[in-house]
C-alpha positions as CSV (number, residue, x, y, z in Angstrom):
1,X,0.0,0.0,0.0
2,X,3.0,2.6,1.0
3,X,4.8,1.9,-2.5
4,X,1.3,2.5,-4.2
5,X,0.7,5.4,-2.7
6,X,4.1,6.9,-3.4
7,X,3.8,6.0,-7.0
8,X,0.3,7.9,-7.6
9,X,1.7,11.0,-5.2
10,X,4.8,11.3,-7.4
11,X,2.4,10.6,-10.9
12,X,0.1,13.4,-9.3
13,X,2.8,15.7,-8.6
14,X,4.6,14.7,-12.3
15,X,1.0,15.9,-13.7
16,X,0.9,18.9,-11.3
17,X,4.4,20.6,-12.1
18,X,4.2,20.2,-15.7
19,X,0.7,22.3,-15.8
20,X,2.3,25.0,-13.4
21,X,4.9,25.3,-16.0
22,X,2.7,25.5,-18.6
23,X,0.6,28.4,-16.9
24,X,2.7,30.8,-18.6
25,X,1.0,30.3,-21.7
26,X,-2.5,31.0,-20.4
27,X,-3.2,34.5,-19.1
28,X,-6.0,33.9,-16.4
29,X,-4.7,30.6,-13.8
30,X,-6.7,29.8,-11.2
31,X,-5.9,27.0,-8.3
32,X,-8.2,25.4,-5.6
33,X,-7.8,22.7,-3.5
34,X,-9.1,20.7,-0.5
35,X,-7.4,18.6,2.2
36,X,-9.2,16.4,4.1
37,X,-8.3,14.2,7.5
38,X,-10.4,11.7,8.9
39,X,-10.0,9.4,11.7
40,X,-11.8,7.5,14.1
41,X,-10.8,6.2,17.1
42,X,-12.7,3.7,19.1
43,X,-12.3,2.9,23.3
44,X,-12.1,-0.7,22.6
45,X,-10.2,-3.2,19.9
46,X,-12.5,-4.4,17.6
47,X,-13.0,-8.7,16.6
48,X,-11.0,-10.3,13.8
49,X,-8.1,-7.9,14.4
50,X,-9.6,-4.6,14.0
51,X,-7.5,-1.9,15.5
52,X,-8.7,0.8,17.6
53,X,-8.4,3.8,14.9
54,X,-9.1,4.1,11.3
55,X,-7.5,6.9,9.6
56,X,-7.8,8.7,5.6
57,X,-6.4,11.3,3.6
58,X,-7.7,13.2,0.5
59,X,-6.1,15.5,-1.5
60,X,-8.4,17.1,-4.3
61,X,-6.5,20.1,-6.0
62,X,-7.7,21.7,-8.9
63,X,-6.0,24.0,-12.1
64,X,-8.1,26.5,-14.0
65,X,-6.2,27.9,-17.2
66,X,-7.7,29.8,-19.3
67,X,-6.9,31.7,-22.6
68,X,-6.3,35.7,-23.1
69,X,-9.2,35.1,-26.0
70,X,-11.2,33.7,-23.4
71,X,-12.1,31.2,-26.2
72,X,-10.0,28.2,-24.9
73,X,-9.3,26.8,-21.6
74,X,-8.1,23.7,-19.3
75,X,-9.2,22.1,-16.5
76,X,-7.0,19.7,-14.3
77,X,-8.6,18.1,-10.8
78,X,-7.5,15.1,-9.6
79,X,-8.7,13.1,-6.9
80,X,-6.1,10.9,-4.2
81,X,-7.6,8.9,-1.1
82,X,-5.7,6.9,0.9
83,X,-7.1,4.6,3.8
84,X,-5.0,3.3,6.4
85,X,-7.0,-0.2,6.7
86,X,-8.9,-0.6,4.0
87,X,-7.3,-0.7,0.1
88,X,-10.7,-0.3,-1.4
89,X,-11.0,2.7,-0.7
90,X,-8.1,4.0,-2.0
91,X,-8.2,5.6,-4.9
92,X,-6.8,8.1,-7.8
93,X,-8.8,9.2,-9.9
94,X,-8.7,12.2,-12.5
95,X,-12.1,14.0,-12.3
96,X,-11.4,16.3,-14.7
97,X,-8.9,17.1,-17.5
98,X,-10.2,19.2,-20.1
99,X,-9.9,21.4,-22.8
100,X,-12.7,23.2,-23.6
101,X,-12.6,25.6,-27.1
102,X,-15.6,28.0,-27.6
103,X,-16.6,29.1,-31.2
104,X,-19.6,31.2,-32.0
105,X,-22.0,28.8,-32.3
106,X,-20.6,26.1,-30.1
107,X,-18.5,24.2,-27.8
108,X,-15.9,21.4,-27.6
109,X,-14.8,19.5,-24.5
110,X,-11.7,16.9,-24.9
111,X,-10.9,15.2,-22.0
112,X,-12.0,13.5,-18.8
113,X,-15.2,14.8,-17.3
114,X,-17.7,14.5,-14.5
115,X,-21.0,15.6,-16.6
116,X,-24.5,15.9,-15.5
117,X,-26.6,14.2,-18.0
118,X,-29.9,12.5,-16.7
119,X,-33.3,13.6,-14.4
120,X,-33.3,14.8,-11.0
121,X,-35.6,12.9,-8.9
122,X,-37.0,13.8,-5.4
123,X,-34.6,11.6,-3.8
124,X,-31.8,10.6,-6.1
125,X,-30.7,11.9,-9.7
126,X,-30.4,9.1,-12.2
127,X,-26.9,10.4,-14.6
128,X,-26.1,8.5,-17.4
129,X,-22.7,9.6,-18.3
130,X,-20.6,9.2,-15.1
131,X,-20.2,5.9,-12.9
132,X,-21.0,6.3,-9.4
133,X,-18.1,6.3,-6.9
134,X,-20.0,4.0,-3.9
135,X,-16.7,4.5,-2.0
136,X,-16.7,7.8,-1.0
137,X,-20.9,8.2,-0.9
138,X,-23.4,5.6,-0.6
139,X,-26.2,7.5,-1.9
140,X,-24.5,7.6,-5.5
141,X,-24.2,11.3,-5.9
142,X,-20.2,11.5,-6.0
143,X,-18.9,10.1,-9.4
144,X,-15.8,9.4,-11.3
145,X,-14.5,11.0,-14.4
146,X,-15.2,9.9,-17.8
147,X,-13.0,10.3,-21.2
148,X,-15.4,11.7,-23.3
149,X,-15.8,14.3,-26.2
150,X,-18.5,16.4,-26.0
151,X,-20.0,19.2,-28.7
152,X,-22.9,21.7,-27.4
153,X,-24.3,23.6,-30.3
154,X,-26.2,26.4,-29.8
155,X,-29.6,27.0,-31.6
156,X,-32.3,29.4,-31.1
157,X,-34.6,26.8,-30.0
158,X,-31.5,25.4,-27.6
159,X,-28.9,23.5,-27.1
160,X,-27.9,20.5,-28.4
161,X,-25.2,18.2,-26.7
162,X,-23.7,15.0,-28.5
163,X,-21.6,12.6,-26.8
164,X,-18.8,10.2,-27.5
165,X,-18.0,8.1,-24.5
């Protein structure tokens, strides 16, 4: 588990320099992020050899680039979680790595995405495009990027998205 880890750290870090070097060629960059910590400790040991604590890291940074044209720009969020007990629920996953080029009358998106595309129900939305990551959330709202292409095309009477998956 520690050699895995260090191998997607040092692929996410890899991946993380090489866009902050390319950020000179975009004139608007953004950066996000969130860190998250969770442990829980119990006052007993648990049967079958549970310990007493279970611990987990996340680390969810995020790159906005964006073009002086304001016509092209790239998205990069990655998504590391690392469990101290349990290996399936670690994970890396890239949740987004985009580029999006706008035109006058539509939109392309290369990449790896999380897109919406389904109904919202009263209790639970039903998407189409994105597998569920029943991981992290049991109620199937979190989900996993997706390569994809996507073209929106605007009409007068709307918009018409098309696919490739």
């Amino acid at each position: 588990m520690v050699s895995s880890f260090y191998r997607d750290t040092t692929k996410a870090f890899l991946v993380i320099s090489l866009i902050s070097i390319s950020s000179s060629l975009f004139s608007t960059v953004e950066k996000y992020g969130e860190v998250s910590f969770e442990n829980r400790t119990f006052s007993e040991k648990g049967l079958f050899g549970q310990g007493k604590d279970h611990s987990s890291f996340t680390l969810s940074p995020e790159f906005y680039f964006e073009s002086e044209d304001q016509k092209t720009s790239f998205t990069f969020k990655p998504k590391i979680r690392r469990d101290s007990l349990d290996d399936e629920r670690n994970l890396f996953d890239i949740q987004d790595l985009s580029l999006i080029r706008v035109k006058n009358s539509y939109e392309i998106r290369i990449g790896i995405r999380r897109d919406f595309w389904g109904v919202t129900e009263t209790v639970h939305r039903v998407d189409i495009i994105n597998q569920t990551d029943q991981v992290e959330s049991f109620d199937g709202e979190d989900k996993l990027g997706q390569p994809m292409i996507n073209l929106s095309l605007e009409r007068d009477w709307g918009v018409l998205d098309i696919y490739a998956l």
